[in-house]
N, C-alpha and C positions, 0 to 999 in steps of 0.2 A: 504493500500500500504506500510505505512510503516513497520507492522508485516511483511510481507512479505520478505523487506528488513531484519528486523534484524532474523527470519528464515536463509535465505541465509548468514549472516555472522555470525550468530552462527553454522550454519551447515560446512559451507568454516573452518573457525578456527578450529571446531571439525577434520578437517579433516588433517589439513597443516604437522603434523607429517608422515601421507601418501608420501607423496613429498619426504622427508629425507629420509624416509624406501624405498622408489622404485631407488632415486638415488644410495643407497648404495646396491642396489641387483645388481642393473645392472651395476654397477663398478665390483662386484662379480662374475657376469654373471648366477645369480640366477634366474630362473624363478618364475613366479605365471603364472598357468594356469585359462583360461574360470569360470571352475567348482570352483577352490580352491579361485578365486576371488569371486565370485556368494558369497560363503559361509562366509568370509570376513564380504563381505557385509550385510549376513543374522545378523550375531552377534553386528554389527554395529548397524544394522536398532533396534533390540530389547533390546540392554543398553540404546542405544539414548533416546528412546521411552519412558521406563518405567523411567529415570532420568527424563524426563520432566514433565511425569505424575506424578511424586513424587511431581515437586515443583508445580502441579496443588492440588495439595492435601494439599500441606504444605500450599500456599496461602490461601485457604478457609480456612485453622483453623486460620492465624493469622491475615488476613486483607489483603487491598490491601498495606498500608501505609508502614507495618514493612517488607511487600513482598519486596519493592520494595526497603528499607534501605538493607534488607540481599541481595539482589542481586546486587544493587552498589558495599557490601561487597565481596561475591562471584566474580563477575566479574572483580572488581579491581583487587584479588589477581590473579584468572587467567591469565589476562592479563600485569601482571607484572610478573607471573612465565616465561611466556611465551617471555616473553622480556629477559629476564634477566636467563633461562631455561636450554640455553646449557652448559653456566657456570657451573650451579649448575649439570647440569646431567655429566661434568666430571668429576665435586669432588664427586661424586655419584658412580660413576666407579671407580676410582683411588681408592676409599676408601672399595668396592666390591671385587678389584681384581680380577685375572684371575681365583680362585679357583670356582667361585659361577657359575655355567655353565648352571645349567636348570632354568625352574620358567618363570611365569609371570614377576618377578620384575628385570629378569634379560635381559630379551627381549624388558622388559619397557626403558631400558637405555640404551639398545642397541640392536634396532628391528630387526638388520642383523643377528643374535642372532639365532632367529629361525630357521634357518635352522642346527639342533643341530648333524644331520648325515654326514654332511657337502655335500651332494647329489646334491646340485645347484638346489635343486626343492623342493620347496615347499609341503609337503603331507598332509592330514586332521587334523591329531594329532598338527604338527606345526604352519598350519593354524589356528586354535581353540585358540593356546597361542599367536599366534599375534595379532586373532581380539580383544581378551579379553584386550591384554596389549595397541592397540591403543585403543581400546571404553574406555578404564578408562580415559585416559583425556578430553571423551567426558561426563562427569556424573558429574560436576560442568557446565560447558553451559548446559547440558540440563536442570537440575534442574532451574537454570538460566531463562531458557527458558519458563520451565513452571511455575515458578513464577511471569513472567512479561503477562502471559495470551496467550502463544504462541502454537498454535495446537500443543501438543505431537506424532502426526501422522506425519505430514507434517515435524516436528523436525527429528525425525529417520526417515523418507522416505527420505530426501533430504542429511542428513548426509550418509545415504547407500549408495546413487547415485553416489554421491561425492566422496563415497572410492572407487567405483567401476570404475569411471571415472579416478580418478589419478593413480592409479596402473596399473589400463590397459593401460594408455596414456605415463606411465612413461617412457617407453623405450625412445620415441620420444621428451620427453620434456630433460631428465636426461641430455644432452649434453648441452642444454639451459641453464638451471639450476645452472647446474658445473661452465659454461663459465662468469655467472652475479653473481654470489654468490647472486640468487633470494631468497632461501628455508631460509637463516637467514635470509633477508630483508622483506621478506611475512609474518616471524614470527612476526619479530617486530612490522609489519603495522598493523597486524589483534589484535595482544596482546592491539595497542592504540581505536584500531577501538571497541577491548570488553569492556574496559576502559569507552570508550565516552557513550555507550551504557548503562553503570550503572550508570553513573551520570547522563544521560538522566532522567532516571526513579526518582529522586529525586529532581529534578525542575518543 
């Protein structure tokens, strides 16, 4: 029961940058359609998956013991980037500028970004650089994840759902969101929630 749980808040956290990117589309009035959400999802579900099975791999070669020091590690810093995140991804952009316009790592800092034709719609080629630039902060939890013994399936199956559930829900939540300043306050929660979760694994 409790993998279970921490499945669901490694996959939720993997996902909480979802939230920010739909709030900020739909202040834009950007769409993501059915199809281009699905696909999202598809790229989600297989960095998830293969970062988990990585730290299912890493584990067997070093032990359960040093697993579970590097994912306290890992997880700590996640979960302090993650707190402390938007900070750093302003002076991240300030320091980018407006010249750097395409790219993963430009989408990474600013996911509204995507939509590089300025079209209000999302199309495959765009899609493909946002899933890539959200799953990269899902490749520390998953690793994470599969060094604490966590199904690597069930990791990217629930982390996909999860994107496909918040993007698609965003329209409906985005006003919520806006009105509670929830999307930093979720960050911060989940950033102590990966925290408690590594130091779990080392008592």
């Amino acid at each position: 029961m409790l993998h279970v749980l921490h499945v669901f808040i490694i996959a939720l956290t993997n996902n909480l940058d979802n939230i920010g990117v739909r709030i900020a589309y739909t202040i834009r009035g950007i769409k993501i359609s059915t199809v281009i959400n699905i696909w999202i999802s598809v790229i989600t579900f297989v960095i998830s998956y293969f970062a988990a099975y990585s730290g299912t791999v890493i584990s067997g070669y070093i032990g359960k013991r040093l697993s579970a020091l590097l994912t306290l590690i890992l997880l700590t810093s996640i979960g302090s980037y993650m707190i402390y995140g938007q900070y750093l991804k302003r002076m991240c952009h300030g320091e980018f500028g407006q010249d750097h316009k395409k790219g993963v790592c430009h989408i990474l800092l600013k996911p509204e970004n995507a939509d590089m034709d300025n079209s209000k719609h999302i199309d495959f080629k765009e899609a493909t650089l946002l899933g890539i630039a959200l799953s990269i902060n899902n490749v520390g939890g998953g690793v994470s994840a599969g060094m604490i013994g966590l199904n690597p399936f069930w990791v990217g199956l629930l982390s996909a759902v999860l994107s496909f559930f918040i993007l698609w829900a965003g329209n409906y939540m985005a006003a919520f969101f806006i009105k509670w300043n929830l999307a930093n306050k979720a960050t911060i929660a989940a950033g102590i929630l990966l925290i408690a979760i590594g130091i779990e694994q080392v008592i």
